[in-house]
C-alpha positions, 0 to 999 in steps of 0.5 A: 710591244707585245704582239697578243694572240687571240685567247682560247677562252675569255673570262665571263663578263670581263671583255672590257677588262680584257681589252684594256689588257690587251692594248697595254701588251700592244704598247697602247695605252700605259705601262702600268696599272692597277686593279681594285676590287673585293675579295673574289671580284676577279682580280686575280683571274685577270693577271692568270689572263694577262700572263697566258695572253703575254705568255702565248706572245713570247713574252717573259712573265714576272710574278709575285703574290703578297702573303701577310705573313711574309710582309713583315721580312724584308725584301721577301716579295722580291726574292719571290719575284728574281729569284728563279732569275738568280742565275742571270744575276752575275751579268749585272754590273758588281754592285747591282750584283752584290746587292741581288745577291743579298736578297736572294739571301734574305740577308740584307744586313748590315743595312741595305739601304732602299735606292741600292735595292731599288736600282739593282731591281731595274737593272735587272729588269731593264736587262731582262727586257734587252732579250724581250718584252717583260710583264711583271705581275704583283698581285695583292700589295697590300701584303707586299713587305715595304722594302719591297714595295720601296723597290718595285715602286721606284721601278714602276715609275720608271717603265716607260724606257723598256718594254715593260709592263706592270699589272698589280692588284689591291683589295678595294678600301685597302691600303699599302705603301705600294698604292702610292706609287700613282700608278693608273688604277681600274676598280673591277666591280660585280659582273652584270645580271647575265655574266652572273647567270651564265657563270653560274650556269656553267659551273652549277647546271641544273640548279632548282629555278628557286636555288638558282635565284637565290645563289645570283641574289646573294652572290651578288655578281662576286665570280668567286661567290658564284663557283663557290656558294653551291658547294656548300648545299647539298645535293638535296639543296641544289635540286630544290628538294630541301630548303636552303638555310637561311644564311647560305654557307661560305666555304674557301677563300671568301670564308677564309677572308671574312674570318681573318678579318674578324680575328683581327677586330676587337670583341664589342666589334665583332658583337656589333656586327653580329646584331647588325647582320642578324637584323639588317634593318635595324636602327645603329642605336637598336643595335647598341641597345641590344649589346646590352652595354658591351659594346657601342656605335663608334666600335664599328670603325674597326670594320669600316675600316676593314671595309666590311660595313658601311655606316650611316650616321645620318640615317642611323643604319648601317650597311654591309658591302657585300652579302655574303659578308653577313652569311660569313659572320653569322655562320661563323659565330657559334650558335649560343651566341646567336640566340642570345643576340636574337633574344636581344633584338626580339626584346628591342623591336616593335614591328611584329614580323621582325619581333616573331622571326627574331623569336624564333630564331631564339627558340631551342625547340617546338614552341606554340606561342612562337609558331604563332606569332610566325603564323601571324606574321606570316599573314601580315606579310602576305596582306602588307608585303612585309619581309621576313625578319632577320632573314631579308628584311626592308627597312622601317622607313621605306615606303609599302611599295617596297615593303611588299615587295616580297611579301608573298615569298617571306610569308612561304619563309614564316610559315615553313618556320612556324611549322617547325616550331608547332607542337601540335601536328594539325597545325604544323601540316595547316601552316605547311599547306598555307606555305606550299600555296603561297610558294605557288604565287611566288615563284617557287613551284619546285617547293609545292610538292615537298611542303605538301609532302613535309604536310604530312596529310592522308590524301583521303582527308585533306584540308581545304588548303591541300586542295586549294593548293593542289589545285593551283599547282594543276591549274599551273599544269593545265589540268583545269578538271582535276583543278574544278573536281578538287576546288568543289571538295575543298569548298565543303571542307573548309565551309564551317572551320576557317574565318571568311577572312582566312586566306584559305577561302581566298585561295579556293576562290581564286584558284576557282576564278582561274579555273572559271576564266580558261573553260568556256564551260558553265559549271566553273562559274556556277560553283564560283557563284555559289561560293562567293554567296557564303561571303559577305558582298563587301568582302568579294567585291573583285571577284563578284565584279570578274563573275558578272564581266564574263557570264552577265554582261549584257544585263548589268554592264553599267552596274559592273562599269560603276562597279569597277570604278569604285573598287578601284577608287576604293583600292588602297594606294598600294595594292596587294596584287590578289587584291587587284588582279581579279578586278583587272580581268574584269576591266578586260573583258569590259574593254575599260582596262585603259582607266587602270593600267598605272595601277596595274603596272605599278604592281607588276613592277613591286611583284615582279623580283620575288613577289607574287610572281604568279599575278604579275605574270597575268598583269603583263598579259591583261596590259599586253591585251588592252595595248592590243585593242587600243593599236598600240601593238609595239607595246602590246609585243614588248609586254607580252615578251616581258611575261612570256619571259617570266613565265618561262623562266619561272615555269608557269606553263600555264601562263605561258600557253595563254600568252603565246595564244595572245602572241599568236593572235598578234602576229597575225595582225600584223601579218607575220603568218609563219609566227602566228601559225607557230605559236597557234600550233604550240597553244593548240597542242599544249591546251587541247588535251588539257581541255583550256577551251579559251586558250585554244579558242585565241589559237583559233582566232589567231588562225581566222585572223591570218587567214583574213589577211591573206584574203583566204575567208574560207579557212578565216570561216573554218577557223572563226566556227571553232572558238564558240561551242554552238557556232555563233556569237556568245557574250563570253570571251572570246565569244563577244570580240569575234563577232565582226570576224564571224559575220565577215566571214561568212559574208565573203564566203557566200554565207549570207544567212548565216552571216545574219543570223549572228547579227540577230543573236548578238542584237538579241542577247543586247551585246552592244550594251557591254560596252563601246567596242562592242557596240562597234563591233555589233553595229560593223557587223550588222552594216557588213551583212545588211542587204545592198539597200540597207547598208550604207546608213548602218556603215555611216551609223557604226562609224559615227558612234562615239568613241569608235576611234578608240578602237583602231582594228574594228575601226579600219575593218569597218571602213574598209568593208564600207569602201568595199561597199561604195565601190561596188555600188560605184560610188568610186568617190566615197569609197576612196575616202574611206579605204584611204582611212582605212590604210593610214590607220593600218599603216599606223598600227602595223597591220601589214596584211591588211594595209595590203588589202587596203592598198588592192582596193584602192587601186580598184578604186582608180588609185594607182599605189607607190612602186619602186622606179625600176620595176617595169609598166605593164598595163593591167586594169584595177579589177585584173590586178585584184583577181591576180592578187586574189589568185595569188593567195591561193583562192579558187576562182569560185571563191574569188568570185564570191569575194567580187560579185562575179562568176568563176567563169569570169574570173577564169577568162580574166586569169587567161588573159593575164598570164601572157601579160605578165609573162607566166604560164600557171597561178603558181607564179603570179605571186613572183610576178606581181612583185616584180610589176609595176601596174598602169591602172586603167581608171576607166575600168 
């Protein structure tokens, strides 16, 4: 046994590897083992580990390494192994001796038979191990000569009587008389996503966020691919300021690898794999085809057998298993040949993305007719989803769901060729322009600048497409002005010159929805208006749809509702994402989003890894929003972490400040003020100066909703008058969700006028009409700020209204309010049923805050609450106990007064008198005290 001391540095993501190493140096599990795994899997690294951690015990380490071109000498592995022994030979019984000594020599002749050699080695071994724990090493057997392994395998069988362990490594799918020996085997497989990033991280720091993604993509989790593949780019390449190649360059030993191996392997071999490299997704008899006879199907077996590819004949596909295994073969095959193979595929296939990208790999200079069929496939791409060419490429017969996985980000690819191919300078700079938008969506916001740059346009005449383009990247940056000013210019530029079904205007139109929707400001949507009336109606149907949910609700709610419904009933069943996204926008604000989630989760799901990145990310919000709305606020958590998480890590810090806003308003439901306040703070600081009135207007209603729930109406009142400009209800949005939390307020803090002046503005802009939470919202609202004899029939009709318990929040604050309300009519009866309503409905949602609100009332009530056993008694009556509470927050004693309808001399002498109860001397401790206390209600009070 080897007793093992702790490493100083562990190896990235082989922690279970490195504990089945450590417990065989225990002496726990084994003597011997073997390791399976690709080229740069890490293999080796494992036996550097095992060597440094035996090494550091005192144990004596052993270690060969097979070398092909030794494996056909005799012996020569094990004269690699003994030799710095050679001189603890002699103590070696004579023939054991003699027979080391002959391999030492590399001089086994006459004949030296195997069992001689074999035992000589264990002896020696054996006698090694007498003066303490031995560890022998074999990395690579494959390429261990036979004699060898005849040797080392007789003595690995045997190792159970010394201490003596045996480690050996193998390539996977390799063969060699070594392997078969029975020893135990481990295959050691990729790393995991986050070893994988963390590896290249600390070898790569700084990568371009794009860079960064592809190198994790094509490496694979191959730790050998992750230290090596940057190196092959250039500075240039690795910070994002030049496009990658297409195949990336393999350099070192995984290059080294693949260019024996195709040495190795017959002509009509290699030119099958070549073909199916250049085109992953063609069929096995496509590639036969293109080898133009010189080569057939059955000659792949070469390479199966090398491991390389893995052939389907079922299918009719085949598979290369690795990545890199494609690069390395492309790059290592000269250019002529190249082209000529393109050609032959370009000829072969009928799918016109693959056929223009297969062309223009072809091409040996600008050639418009390519350019164009780039161009065009470019915009089928970007419609359907298809993948670019040969570059990365879905195969036929997979569904459009995962055909359009990339289709944003394999348009950038075509039309970033399509460029280089054009003659004409004008079309080089569109398609360039069309390229850096589409990489704005895809999650490769570094591109943007260098593809405006690479455009080549004078800033004093741009196109449509420069400025939409722009604008998106502004927009992404929070400068919504600059985004509006640019968005109106580019609508004139591109009025008479491009088709309506031209992405150009499609970009334009969203990127000015995007502007429209985070501004509570008119000219946004007026200019939205008047663009979308250039259109024919059927082809904006969506953003027709999103115009009307946010600026006329009120009138045409119904039409918007039907609206909705037929578009998404008209939706194709795989929806590109700029088809969809505008639509559930609307569906928010319309409350309705419910109807629709599948469809939209079912395009965040395709989009998400190198799609439209860029929707997906507001997918996740407008979902986290409706789980919100409908109490289901783990989900709502889990979605809005999910799109923070690819906001951040794709660097659109726009989307991140409005998901942030919307995180901070949920922790504040929930109670969580310190993390409300944060996230309000960082929204707050980033949107003000950027002028995102929406985005600030959430971070103010995270800050009213806290306050609400610590019972301070006051700073729930100062909050709540800065989200809508002119200070009461508006239709928009926020506006129309707020209203209740408006009147609530201003009721609570003695604001009764004002408090119904809301409800009037609401009741007359016919707000209830948007929809069913509205008409909740509205009615709780008017019940809330109704005189004393008017108030009871508006609570039992807002309650009543159908559907109003789809609607948790408004739901449990409106019965609340009504338990407020009977009780101090003294209807102590009634007013139980309904906050005891009210707190099983909080509980159940999570709103911690306001589940201790209900708790409070209800011990008003007479209802005393759970405790802990150990807390001491003491008696304080139920309305003490809620003005204790109420001064524990913070509130003057005025204000607690306004809160339960007595004077603040009142509240004043009830505080005197608590303090010696609970054995305080100042409001600052009555908090400590109350959780420490256990209240005897007196129900008569």
């Amino acid at each position: 046994m080897i007793t093992v001391l702790p490493a100083s540095a562990e190896l990235v993501g082989r922690t279970a590897e490195l504990e089945l190493i450590d417990s065989m140096l225990d002496g726990q599990s084994g003597t011997g083992l073997l390791l399976r795994g690709c080229p740069g899997v890490g293999k080796t690294a494992l036996l550097d580990a095992a060597a440094a951690r035996a090494g550091s015990a005192g144990a004596r380490v052993l270690r060969v390494c097979g070398v092909e071109f030794e494996s056909d000498i005799d012996f020569s592995a094990l004269h690699q192994l003994l030799y710095p022994l050679r001189d603890h030979v002699d103590q070696l019984a004579g023939h054991h001796r003699d027979t080391l000594h002959r391999v030492f020599d590399l001089a086994p002749e006459p004949s030296l038979h195997p069992l001689a050699a074999s035992t000589a080695v264990l002896a020696m071994l054996s006698k090694l191990a007498q003066e303490g724990p031995l560890l022998v090493l074999a990395d690579d057997l494959p390429w261990i000569d036979k004699a060898s392994a005849i040797a080392l395998g007789f003595a690995a069988r045997r190792l159970g009587y010394d201490p003596i362990l045996f480690l050996a490594t193998a390539r996977t799918a390799a063969d060699g008389f070594c392997d078969r020996v029975g020893l135990p085997e481990r295959v050691i497989g990729p790393l995991a996503t986050k070893a994988a990033s963390k590896l290249l991280d600390a070898q790569w720091p700084g990568l371009a966020p794009t860079v960064r993604r592809r190198l994790l993509t094509e490496a694979d989790g191959n730790p050998l691919a992750l230290r090596d593949l940057a190196a092959g780019l250039t500075d240039r390449q690795r910070s994002g300021q030049d496009p990658l190649p297409r195949f990336l360059p393999v350099t070192g030993r995984l290059k080294e690898t693949v260019a024996h191996a195709l040495d190795t392997l017959p002509a009509p071999t290699r030119k099958m794999l070549l073909l199916a490299a250049l085109d992953k997704s063609a069929r096995l008899t496509t590639i036969e085809a293109a080898a133009l006879g010189d080569a057939r199907t059955d000659d792949l077996a070469a390479a199966t057998q090398a491991a390389m590819v893995h052939v389907d004949h079922a299918a009719d596909r085949v598979s290369f298993r690795h990545p890199l295994i494609r690069s390395a073969i492309v790059n290592l095959t000269p250019a002529t040949e190249r082209r000529v193979a393109h050609e032959a595929l370009a000829a072969l296939t009928d799918d016109p993305v693959r056929r223009a990208w297969h062309m223009a790999e072809a091409a040996t200079g600008p050639d418009e007719a390519v350019a164009r069929a780039l161009d065009e496939a470019a915009l089928s791409a970007w419609r359907r989803g298809d993948r670019p060419g040969a570059a990365d490429q879905a195969a036929d017969e997979l569904p459009a769901s995962d055909r359009r996985r990339r289709g944003a980000s394999a348009a950038v690819t075509l039309l970033v060729r399509a460029g280089e191919l054009s003659p004409d300078p004008n079309d080089r700079s569109r398609r360039l322009v069309e390229a850096a938008y589409l990489a704005g969506l895809s999650g490769q916001l570094d591109q943007v600048d260098r593809l405006l740059a690479d455009a080549g346009h004078p800033q004093d005449t741009p196109t449509g497409l420069v400025f939409a383009a722009t604008a998106h990247l502004l927009t992404n940056e929070g400068d919504v002005d600059s985004a509006y000013r640019l968005l109106a210019r580019a609508l004139d530029d591109v009025a008479d010159t491009a088709k309506p079904s031209g992405w150009d205007h499609h970009a334009i139109l969203y990127t000015l929805l995007l502007a429209s929707l985070y501004t509570l400001r008119p000219e946004p949507w007026e200019l939205l208006n008047k663009a979308l009336a250039r259109f024919d109606p059927d082809t904006v149907t969506a953003f027709r749809l999103c115009h009307d949910a946010y600026v006329d609700p009120t009138r045409t709610s119904d039409n918007i509702r039907a609206g909705l419904a037929r578009a998404f009933d008209d939706l194709p069943p795989d929806p590109a994402p700029w088809q969809l996204i505008p639509l559930a926008f609307a569906a928010v604000a319309m409350d309705a989003m419910s109807d629709y989630r599948h469809v939209v989760r079912h395009m965040i799901d395709r989009e998400r890894d190198g799609g439209a990145i860029a929707m997906a990310i507001p997918g996740l919000m407008l979902l986290s929003h409706d789980s919100h709305v409908r109490g289901q606020w783990d989900e709502a958590k889990k979605l809005s972490q999910e799109g923070l998480d690819l906001a951040t890590a794709y660097g659109y810090h726009f989307w991140e400040a409005q998901i942030r806003a919307l995180q901070a308003a949920g922790a504040a439901r929930r109670g969580d003020v310190d993390l409300a306040l944060a996230h309000s703070k960082q929204t707050t600081s980033w949107a003000a100066p950027r002028r995102i009135e929406v985005a600030r207007a959430y971070a103010h209603s995270a800050r009213h909703l806290a306050a609400i729930g610590q019972g301070d109406f006051d700073e729930a009142h100062l909050q709540i008058s800065q989200i809508d400009a002119l200070g009461v209800p508006s239709p928009g949005v926020p506006g129309r969700w707020v209203i209740l939390d408006q009147v609530e307020a201003a009721v609570l803090t003695g604001r009764m006028d004002e408090a119904r002046g809301h409800v009037a503005a609401a009741e007359q802009a016919g707000m209830a009409g948007i929809g069913p939470r509205i008409e909740l919202i509205v009615a709780g609202a008017a019940a809330i700020a109704a005189e004393e004899t008017e108030a009871g029939p508006l609570f039992e009709a807002a309650l009543e209204l159908p559907e109003a318990d789809r609607w948790p929040w408004e739901h449990a604050r409106i019965h609340l309010a009504y338990g407020r309300w009977l009780r101090r009519t003294r209807d102590t009866g009634r007013a139980r049923l309904h906050i005891r309503a009210a707190l099983e409905t909080f509980e159940r949602i999570g709103a911690a805050a306001m589940a201790q609100q209900a708790r409070s009332e209800l011990r008003a009530t007479g209802i005393a609450t759970t405790s802990r056993p150990d807390t001491p008694t003491i008696p304080l009556t139920a309305q003490e106990r809620q003005i204790a509470e109420l001064a524990a927050t913070g509130l003057t004693n005025k204000q607690i007064g306004a809160r339960l309808y007595l004077s603040h001399r009142t509240v004043g002498s009830h505080l005197h008198r608590l303090y010696p109860k609970l054995g305080i001397a100042s409001r600052a401790a009555l908090r400590s005290a109350l959780e420490t206390i256990t209240d005897g209600v007196d129900v008569g009070r």
